[in-house]
gemmi code that builds the backbone of each chain (N, CA, C; Angstrom):
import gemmi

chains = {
    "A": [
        ("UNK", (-0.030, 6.331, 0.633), (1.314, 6.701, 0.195), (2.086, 5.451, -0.228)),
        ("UNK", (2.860, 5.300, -1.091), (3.274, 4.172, -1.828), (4.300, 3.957, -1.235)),
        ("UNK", (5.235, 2.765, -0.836), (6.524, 2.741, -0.607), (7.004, 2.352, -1.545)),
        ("UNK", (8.606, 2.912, -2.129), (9.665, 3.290, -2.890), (10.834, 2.735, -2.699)),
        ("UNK", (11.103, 2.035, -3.410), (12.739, 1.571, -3.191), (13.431, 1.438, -4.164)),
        ("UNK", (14.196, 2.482, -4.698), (15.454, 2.287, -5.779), (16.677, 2.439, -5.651)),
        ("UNK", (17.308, 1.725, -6.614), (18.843, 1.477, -6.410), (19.346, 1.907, -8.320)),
        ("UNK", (20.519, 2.575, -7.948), (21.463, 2.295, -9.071), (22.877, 1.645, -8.908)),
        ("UNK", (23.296, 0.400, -9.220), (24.692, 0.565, -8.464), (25.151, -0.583, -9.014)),
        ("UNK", (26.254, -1.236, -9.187), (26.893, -2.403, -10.154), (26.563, -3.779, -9.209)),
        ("UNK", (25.564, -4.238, -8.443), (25.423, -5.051, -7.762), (24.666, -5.716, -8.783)),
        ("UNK", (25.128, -7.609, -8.869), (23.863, -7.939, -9.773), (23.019, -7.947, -8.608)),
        ("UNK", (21.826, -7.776, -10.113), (20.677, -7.774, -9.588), (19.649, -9.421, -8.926)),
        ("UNK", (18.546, -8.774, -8.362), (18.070, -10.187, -7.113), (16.575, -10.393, -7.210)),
        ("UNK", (15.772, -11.349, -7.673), (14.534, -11.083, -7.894), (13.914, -11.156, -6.897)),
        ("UNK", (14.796, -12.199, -5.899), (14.331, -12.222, -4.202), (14.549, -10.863, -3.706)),
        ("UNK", (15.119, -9.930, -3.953), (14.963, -8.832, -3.075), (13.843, -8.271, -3.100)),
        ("UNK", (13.427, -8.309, -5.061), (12.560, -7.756, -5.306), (11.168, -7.748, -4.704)),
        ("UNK", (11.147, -9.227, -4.688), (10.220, -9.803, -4.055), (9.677, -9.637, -2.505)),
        ("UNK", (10.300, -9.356, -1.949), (10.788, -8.769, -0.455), (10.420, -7.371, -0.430)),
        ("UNK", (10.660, -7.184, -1.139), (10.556, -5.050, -1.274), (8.728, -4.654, -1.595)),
        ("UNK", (8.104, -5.367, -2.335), (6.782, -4.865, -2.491), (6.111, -6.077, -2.220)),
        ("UNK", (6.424, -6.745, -0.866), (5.335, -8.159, -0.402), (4.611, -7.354, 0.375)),
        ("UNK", (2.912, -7.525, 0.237), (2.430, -6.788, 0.863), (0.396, -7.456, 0.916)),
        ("UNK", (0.131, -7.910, 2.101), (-1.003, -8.662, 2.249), (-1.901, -7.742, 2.169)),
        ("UNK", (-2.139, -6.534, 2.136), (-2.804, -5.830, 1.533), (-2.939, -5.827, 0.034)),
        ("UNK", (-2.242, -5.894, -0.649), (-2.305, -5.968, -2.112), (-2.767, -7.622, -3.241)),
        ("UNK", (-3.719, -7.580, -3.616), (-3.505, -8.408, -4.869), (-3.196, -8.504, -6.202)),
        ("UNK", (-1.944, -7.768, -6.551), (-1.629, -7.960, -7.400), (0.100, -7.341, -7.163)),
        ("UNK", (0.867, -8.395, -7.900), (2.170, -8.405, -8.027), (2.797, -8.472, -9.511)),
        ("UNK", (3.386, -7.345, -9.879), (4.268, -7.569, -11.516), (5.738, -7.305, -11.552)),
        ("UNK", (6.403, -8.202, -12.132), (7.677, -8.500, -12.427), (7.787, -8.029, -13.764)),
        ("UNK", (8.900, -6.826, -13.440), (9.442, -6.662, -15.085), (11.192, -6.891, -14.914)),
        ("UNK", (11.814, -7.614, -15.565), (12.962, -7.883, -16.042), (13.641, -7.348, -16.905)),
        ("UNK", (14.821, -6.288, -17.354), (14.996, -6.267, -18.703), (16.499, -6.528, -18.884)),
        ("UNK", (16.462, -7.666, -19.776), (18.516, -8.205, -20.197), (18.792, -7.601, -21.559)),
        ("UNK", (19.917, -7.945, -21.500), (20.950, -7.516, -22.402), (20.462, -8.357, -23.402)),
        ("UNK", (19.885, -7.884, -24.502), (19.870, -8.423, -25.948), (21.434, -8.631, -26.635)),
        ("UNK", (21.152, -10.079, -26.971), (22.989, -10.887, -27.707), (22.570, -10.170, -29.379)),
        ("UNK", (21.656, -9.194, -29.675), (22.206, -8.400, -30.870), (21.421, -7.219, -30.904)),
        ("UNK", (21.516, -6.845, -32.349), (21.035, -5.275, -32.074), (21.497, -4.531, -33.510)),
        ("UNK", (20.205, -4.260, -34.165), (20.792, -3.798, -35.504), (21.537, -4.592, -36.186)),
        ("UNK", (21.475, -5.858, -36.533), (22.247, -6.709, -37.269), (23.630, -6.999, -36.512)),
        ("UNK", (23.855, -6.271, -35.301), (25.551, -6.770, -35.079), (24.926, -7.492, -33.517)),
        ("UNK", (26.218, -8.669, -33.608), (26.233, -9.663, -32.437), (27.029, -8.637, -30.954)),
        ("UNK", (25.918, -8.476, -29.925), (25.981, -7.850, -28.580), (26.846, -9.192, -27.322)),
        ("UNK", (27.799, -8.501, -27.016), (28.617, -9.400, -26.157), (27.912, -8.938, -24.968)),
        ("UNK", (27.688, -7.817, -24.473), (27.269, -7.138, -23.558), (26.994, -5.343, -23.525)),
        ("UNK", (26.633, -5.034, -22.544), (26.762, -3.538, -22.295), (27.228, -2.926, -21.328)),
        ("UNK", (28.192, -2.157, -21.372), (28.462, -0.903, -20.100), (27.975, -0.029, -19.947)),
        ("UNK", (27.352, -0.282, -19.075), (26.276, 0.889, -17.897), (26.688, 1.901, -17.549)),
        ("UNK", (26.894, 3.528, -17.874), (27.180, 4.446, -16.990), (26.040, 5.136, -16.902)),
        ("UNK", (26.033, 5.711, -14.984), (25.130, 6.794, -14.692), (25.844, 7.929, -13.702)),
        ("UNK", (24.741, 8.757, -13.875), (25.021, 9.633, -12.611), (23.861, 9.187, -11.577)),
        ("UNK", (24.786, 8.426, -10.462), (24.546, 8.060, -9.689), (22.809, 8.324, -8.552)),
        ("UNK", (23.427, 9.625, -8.139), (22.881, 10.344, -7.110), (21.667, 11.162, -7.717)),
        ("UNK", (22.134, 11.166, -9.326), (20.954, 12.257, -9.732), (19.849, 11.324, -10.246)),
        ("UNK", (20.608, 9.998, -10.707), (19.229, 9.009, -11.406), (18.501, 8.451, -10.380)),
        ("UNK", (19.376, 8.048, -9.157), (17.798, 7.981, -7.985), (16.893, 8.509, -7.565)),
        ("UNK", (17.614, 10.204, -7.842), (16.506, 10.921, -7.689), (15.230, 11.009, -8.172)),
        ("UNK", (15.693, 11.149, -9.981), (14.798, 11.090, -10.535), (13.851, 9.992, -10.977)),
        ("UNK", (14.489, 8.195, -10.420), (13.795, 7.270, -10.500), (12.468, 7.474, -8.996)),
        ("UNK", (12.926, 7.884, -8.059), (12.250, 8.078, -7.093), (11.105, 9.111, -7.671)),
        ("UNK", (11.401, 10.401, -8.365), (10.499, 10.808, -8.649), (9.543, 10.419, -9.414)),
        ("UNK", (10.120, 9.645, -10.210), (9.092, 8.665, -11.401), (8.116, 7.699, -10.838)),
        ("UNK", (8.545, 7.434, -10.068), (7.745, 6.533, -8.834), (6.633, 7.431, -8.038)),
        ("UNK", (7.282, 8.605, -7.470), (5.957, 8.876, -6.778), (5.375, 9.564, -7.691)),
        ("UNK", (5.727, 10.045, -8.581), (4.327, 10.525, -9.963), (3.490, 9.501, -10.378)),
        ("UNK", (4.439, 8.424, -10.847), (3.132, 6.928, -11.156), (2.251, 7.015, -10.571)),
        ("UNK", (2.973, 6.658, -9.310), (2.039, 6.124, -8.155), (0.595, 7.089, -7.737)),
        ("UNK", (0.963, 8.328, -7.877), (-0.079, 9.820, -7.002), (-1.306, 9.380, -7.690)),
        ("UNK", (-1.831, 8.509, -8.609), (-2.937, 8.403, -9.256), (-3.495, 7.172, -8.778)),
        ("UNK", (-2.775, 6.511, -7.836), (-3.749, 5.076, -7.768), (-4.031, 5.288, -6.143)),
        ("UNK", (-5.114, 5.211, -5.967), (-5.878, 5.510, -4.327), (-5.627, 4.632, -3.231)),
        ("UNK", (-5.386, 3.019, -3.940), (-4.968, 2.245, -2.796), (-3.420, 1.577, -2.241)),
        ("UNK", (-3.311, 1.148, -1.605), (-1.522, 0.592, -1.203), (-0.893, 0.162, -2.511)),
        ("UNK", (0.378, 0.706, -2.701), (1.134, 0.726, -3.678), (2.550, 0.431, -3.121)),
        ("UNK", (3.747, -0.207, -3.387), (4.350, -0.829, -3.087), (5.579, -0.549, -4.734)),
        ("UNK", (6.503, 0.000, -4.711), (7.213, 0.151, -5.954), (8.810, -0.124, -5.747)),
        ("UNK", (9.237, -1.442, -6.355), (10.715, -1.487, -6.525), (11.563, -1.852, -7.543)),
        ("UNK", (12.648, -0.706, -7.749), (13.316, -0.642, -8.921), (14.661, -0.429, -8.822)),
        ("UNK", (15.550, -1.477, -9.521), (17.235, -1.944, -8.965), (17.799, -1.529, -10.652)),
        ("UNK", (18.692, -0.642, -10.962), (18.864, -0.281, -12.045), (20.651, -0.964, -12.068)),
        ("UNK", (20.663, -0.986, -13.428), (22.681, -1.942, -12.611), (23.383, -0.576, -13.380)),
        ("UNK", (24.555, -0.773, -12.812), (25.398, -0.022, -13.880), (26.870, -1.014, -13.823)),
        ("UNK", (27.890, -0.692, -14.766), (28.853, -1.406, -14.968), (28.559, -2.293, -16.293)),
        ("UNK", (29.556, -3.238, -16.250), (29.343, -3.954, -17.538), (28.076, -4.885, -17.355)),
        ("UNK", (27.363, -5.486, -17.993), (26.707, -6.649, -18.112), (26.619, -7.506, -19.042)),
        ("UNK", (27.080, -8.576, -19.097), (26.323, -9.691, -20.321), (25.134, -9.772, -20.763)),
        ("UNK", (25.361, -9.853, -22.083), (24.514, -10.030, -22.949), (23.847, -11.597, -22.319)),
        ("UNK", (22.331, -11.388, -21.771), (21.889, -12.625, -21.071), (21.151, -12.391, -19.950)),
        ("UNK", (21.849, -11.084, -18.688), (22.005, -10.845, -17.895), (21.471, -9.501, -17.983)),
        ("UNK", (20.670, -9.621, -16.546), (19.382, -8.732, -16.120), (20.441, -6.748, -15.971)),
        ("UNK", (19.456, -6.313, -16.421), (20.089, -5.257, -16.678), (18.845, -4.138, -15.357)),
        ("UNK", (18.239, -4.299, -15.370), (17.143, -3.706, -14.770), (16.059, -4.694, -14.180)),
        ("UNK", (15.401, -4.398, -12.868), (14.078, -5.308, -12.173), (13.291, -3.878, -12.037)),
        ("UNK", (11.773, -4.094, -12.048), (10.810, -3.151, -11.490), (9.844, -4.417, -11.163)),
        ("UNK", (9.319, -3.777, -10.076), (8.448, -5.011, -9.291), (7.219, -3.900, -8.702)),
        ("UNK", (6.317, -3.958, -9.125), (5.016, -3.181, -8.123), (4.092, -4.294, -7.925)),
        ("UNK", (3.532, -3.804, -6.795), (2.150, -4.567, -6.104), (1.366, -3.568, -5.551)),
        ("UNK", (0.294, -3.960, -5.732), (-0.857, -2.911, -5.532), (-2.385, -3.588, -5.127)),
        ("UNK", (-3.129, -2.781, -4.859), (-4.570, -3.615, -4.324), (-4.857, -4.323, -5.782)),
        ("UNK", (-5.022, -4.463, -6.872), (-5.594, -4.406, -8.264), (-4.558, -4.431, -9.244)),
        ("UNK", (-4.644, -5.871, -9.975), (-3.723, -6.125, -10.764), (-3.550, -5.057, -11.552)),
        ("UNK", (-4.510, -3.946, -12.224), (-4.505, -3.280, -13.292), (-3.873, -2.516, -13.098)),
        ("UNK", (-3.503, -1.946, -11.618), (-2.711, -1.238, -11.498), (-1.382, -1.125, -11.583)),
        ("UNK", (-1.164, -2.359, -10.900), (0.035, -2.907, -10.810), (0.632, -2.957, -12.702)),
        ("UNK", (0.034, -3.728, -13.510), (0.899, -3.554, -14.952), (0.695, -2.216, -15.843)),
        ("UNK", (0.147, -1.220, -15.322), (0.003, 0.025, -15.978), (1.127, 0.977, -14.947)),
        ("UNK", (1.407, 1.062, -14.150), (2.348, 1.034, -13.205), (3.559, 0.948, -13.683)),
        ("UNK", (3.859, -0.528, -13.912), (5.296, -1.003, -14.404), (5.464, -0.650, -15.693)),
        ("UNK", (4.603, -0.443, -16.621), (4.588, -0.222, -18.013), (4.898, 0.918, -17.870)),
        ("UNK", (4.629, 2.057, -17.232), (5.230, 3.332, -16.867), (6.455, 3.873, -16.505)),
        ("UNK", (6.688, 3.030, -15.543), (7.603, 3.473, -14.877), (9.394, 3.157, -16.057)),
        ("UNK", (9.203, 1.978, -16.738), (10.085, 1.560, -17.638), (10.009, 2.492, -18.987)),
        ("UNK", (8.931, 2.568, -19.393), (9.169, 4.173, -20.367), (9.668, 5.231, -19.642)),
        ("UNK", (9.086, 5.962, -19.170), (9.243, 7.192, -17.933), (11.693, 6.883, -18.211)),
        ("UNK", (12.137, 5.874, -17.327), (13.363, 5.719, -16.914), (13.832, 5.498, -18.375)),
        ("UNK", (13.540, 5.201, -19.636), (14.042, 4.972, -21.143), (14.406, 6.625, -21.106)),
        ("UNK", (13.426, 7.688, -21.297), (13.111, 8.846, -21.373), (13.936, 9.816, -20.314)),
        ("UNK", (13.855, 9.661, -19.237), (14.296, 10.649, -18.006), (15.708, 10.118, -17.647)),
        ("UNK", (15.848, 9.184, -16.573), (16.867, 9.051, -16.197), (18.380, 8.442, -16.897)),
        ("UNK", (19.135, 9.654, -15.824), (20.218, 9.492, -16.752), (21.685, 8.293, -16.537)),
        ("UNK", (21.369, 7.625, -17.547), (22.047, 6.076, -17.426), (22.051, 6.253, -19.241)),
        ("UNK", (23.329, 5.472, -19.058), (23.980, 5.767, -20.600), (24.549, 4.157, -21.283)),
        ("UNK", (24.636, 3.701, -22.058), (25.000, 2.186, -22.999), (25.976, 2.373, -23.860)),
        ("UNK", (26.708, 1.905, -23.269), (27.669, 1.621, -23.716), (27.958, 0.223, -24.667)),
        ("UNK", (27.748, -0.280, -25.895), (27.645, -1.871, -26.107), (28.542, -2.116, -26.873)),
        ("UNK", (29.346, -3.363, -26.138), (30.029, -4.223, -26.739), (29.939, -5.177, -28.132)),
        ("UNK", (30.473, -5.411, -28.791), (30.311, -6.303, -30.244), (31.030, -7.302, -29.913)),
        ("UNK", (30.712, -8.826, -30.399), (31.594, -9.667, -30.588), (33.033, -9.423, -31.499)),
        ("UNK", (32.991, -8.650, -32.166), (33.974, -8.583, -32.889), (34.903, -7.301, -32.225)),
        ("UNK", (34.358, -7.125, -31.193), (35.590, -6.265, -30.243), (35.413, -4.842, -30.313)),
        ("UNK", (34.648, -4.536, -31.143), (34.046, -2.614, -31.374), (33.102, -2.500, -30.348)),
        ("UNK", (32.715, -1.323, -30.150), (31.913, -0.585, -28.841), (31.405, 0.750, -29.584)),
        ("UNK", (30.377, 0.771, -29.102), (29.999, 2.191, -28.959), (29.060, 2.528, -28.635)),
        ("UNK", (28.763, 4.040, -27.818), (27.608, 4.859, -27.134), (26.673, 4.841, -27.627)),
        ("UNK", (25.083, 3.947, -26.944), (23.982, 4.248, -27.857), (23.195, 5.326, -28.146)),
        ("UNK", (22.632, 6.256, -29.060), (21.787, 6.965, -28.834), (20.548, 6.811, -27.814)),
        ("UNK", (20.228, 8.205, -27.436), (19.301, 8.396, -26.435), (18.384, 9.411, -26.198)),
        ("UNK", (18.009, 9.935, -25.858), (16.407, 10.983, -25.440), (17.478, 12.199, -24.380)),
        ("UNK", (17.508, 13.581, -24.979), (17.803, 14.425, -24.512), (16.942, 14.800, -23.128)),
        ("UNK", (17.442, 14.874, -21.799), (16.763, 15.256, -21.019), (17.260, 16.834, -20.601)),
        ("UNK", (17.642, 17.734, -21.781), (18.360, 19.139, -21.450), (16.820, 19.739, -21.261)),
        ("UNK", (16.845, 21.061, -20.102), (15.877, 21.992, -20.269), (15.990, 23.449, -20.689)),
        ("UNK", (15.014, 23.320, -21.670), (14.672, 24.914, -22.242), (14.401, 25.703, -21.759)),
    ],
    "B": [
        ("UNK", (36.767, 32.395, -12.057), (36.534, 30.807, -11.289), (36.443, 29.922, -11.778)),
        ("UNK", (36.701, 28.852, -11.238), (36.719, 27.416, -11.646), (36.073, 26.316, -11.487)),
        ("UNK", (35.267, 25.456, -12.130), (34.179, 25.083, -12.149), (34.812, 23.548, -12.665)),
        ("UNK", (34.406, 22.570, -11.971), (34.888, 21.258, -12.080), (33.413, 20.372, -13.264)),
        ("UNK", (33.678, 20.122, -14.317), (32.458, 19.624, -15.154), (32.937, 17.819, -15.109)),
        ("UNK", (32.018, 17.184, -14.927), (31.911, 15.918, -14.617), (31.274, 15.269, -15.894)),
        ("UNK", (32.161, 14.154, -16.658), (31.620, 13.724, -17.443), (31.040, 12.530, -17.713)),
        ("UNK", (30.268, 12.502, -18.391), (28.965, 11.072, -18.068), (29.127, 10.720, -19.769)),
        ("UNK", (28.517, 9.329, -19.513), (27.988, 8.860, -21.382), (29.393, 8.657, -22.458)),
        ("UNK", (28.844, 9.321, -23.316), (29.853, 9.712, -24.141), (30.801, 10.519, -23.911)),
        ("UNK", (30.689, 11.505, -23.163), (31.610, 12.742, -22.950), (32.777, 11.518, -21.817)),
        ("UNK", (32.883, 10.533, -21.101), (33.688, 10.350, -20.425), (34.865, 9.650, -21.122)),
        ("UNK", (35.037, 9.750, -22.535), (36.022, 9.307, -22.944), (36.829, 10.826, -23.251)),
        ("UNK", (36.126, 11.552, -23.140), (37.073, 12.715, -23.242), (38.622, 12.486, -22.067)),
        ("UNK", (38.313, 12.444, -21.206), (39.217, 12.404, -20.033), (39.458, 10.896, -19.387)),
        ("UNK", (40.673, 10.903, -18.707), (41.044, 9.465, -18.209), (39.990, 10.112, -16.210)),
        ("UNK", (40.224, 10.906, -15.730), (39.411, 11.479, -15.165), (37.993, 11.661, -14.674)),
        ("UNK", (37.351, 11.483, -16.137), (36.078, 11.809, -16.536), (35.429, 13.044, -15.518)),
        ("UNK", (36.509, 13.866, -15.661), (36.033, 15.404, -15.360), (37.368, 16.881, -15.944)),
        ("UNK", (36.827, 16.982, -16.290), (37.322, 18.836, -16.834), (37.333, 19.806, -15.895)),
        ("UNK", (38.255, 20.648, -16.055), (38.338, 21.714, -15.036), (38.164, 23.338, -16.172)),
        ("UNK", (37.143, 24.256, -16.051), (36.999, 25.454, -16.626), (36.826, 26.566, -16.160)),
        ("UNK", (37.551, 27.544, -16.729), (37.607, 28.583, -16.474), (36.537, 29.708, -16.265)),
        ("UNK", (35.406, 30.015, -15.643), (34.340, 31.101, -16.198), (35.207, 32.357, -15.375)),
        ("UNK", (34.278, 33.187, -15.950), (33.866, 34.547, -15.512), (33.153, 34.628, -14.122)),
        ("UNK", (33.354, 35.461, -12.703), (32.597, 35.360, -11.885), (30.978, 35.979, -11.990)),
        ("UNK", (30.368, 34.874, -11.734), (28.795, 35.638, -12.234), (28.395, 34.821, -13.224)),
        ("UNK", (28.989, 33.706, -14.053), (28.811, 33.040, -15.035), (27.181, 32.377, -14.734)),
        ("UNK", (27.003, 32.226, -15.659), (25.735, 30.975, -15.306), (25.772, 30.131, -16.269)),
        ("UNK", (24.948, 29.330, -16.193), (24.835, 27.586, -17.034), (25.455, 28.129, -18.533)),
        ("UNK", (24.445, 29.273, -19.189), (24.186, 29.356, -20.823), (26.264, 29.320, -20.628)),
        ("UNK", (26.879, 30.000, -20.211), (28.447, 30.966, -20.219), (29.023, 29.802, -19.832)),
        ("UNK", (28.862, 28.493, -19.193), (29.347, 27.237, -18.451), (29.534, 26.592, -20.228)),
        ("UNK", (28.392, 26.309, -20.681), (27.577, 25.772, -22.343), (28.749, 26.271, -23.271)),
        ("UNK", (29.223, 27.495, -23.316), (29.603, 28.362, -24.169), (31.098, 27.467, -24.090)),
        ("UNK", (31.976, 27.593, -22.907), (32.723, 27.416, -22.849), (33.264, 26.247, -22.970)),
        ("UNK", (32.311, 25.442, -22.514), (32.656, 23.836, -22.876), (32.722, 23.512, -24.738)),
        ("UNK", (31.860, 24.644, -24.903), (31.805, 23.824, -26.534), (32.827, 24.632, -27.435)),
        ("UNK", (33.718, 25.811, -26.738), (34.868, 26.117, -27.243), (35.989, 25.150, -27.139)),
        ("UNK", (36.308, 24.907, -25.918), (37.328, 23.885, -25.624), (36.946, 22.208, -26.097)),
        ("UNK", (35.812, 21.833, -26.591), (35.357, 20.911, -27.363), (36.255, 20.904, -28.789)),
        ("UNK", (35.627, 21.999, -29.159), (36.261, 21.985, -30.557), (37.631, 22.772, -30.818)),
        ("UNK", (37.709, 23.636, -29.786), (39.359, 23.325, -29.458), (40.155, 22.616, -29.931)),
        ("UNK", (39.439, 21.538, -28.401), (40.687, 20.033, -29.211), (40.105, 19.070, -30.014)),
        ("UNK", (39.128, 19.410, -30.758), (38.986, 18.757, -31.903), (38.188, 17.693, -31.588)),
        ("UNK", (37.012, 17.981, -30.923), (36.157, 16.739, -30.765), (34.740, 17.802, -30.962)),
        ("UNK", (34.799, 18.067, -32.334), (33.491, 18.393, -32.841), (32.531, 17.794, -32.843)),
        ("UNK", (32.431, 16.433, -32.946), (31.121, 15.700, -33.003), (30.535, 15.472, -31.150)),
        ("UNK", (31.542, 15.245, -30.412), (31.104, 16.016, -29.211), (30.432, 17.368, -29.086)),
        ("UNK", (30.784, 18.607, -29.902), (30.791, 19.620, -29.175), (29.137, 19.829, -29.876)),
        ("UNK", (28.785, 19.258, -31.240), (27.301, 19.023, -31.389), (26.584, 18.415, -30.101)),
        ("UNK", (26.932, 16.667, -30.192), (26.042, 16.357, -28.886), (26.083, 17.356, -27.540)),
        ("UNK", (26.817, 18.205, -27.343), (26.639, 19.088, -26.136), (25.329, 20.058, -26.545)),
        ("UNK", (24.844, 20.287, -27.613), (23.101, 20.762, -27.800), (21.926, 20.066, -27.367)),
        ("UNK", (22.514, 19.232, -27.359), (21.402, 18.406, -27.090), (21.157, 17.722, -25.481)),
        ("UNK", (22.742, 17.930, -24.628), (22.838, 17.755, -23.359), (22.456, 18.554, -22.695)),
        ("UNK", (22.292, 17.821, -21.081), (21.755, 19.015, -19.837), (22.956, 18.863, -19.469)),
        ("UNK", (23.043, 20.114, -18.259), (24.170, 20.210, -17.521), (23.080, 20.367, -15.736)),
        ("UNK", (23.676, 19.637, -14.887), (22.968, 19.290, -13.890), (24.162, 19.652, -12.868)),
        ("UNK", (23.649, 19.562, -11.336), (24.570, 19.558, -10.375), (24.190, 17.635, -9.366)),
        ("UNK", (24.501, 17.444, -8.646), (24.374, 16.127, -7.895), (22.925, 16.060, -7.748)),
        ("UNK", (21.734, 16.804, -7.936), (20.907, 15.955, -7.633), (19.375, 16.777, -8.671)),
        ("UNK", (19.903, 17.597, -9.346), (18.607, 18.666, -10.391), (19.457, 18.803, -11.909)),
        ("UNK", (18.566, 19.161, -12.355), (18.567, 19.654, -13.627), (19.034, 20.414, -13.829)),
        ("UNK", (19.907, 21.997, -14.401), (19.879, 23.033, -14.108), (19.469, 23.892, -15.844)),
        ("UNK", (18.541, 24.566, -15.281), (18.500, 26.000, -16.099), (19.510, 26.997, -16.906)),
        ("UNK", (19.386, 27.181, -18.446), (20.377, 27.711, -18.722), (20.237, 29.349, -18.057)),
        ("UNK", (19.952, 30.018, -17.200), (19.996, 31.460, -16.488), (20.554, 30.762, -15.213)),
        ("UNK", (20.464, 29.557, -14.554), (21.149, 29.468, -12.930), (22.499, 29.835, -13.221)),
        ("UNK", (22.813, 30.512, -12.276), (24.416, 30.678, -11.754), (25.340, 30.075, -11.310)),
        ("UNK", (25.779, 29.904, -11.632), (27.187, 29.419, -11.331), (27.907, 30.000, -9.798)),
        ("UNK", (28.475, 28.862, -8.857), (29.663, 29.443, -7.874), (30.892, 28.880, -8.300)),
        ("UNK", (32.155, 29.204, -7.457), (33.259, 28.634, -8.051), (33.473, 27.338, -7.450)),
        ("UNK", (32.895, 26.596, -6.237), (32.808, 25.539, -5.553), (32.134, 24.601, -6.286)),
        ("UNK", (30.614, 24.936, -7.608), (30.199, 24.013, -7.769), (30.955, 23.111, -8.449)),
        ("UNK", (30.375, 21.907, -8.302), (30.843, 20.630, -9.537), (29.227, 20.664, -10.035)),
        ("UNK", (29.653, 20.350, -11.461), (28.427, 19.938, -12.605), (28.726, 19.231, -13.145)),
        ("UNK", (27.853, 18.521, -13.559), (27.866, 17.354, -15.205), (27.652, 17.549, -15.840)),
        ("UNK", (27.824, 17.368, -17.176), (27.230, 17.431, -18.301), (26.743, 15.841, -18.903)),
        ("UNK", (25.239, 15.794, -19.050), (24.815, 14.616, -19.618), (24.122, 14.593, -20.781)),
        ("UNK", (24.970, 13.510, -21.474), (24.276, 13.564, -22.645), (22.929, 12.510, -22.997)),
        ("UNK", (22.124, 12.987, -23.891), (21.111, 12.018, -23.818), (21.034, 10.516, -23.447)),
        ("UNK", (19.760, 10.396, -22.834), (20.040, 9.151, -21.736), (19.416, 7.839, -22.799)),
        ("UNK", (20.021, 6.883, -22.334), (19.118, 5.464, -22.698), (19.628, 3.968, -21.749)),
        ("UNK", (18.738, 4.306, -20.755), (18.519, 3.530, -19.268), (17.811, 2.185, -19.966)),
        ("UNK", (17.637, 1.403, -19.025), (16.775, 0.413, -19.197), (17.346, -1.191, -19.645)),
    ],
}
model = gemmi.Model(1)
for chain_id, residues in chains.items():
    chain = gemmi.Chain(chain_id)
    for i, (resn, *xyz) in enumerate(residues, 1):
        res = gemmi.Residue()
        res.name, res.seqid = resn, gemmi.SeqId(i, " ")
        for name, pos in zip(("N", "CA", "C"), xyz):
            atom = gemmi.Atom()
            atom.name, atom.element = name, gemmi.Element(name[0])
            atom.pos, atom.b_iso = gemmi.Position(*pos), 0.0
            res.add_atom(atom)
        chain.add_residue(res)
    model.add_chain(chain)
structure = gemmi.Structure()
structure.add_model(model)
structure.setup_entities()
């Protein structure tokens, strides 16, 4: 059974936590994914982005994204993922996912997952800033059901 | 009854709030929740909202919900519009 640890919440984010959250002497293999605020985007200069989510419902469903990854790999699995919300600079870590697992391969097919999967499912919204002082809501992936 | 809709994304510039208060029918469910939001959308004149509401879910604190679930007059819901996390 894998252990799980996610967060959504305006705390910056900590790679030492990360690190802390899936240390595990059973496992050889450890992957770090990072993702910041790109300073542009479509030709216009990005000051930053504002993060909104629903809170309570995107842990859920990050938790669920996690133990679906995970139900396919047989040995110790270890999964942690700190999502921010609020504003952030353009520079500045917007998201950490960290897995460790017996087998490196697992571990980066894992993280490569789990960061599509949360593009797609969970609901967290972008808000981005322009240097020149305009904003606006980015498009995104309907998660309505039919 | 009255049904408190919570707004996320784009929809939270609708309100200083970022929640709506609506009127259903008792017995309403999600599709009749849908209906009504995208009257009072274009109501007050935020049509290009009341499109992106096709393309949104409407959820409670912790699921998805179905356009046939029902509605009580206690719940709170959201309406979210397409996501882009990451």
């Amino acid at each position: 059974m894998a252990r799980i640890t996610v967060s959504v919440n305006s705390q910056k984010l900590s790679i030492q936590e990360a690190v802390s959250a899936i240390s595990d002497s059973g496992c050889g293999g450890q992957v770090f994914f990072c993702g910041t605020v790109r300073s542009h985007n479509k030709g216009r200069q990005v000051e930053g982005i504002f993060y909104d989510a629903h809170t309570s419902l995107a842990e859920k469903v990050l938790s669920d994204i996690c133990e679906s990854v995970s139900s396919g790999c047989s040995g110790a699995v270890n999964i942690y993922v700190a999502h921010r919300t609020g504003y952030v600079a353009a520079g500045d870590a917007s998201i950490i996912i960290a897995v460790s697992s017996e087998h490196r391969a697992d571990a980066f097919k894992m993280a490569r997952e789990i960061i599509e999967e949360i593009k797609a499912k969970v609901p967290v919204w972008k808000r981005e800033h322009y240097t020149d002082g305009q904003s606006r809501w980015l498009e995104g992936s309907s998660i309505r059901e039919f | 009854m009255e049904i408190k809709v919570e707004l996320f994304g784009a929809f939270s510039d609708l309100s200083d709030s970022r929640a709506i208060m609506l009127e259903l029918k008792e017995g309403a469910c999600v599709a009749d929740l849908r209906s009504e939001l995208k009257n009072w959308l274009n109501h007050n004149g935020h049509t290009e909202k009341a499109t992106l509401l096709d393309a949104s879910a409407i959820s409670t604190a912790d699921k998805i919900l179905s356009e046939s679930e029902p509605l009580a007059g206690s719940d709170r819901v959201a309406v979210l519009p397409p996501v882009c996390g990451g």
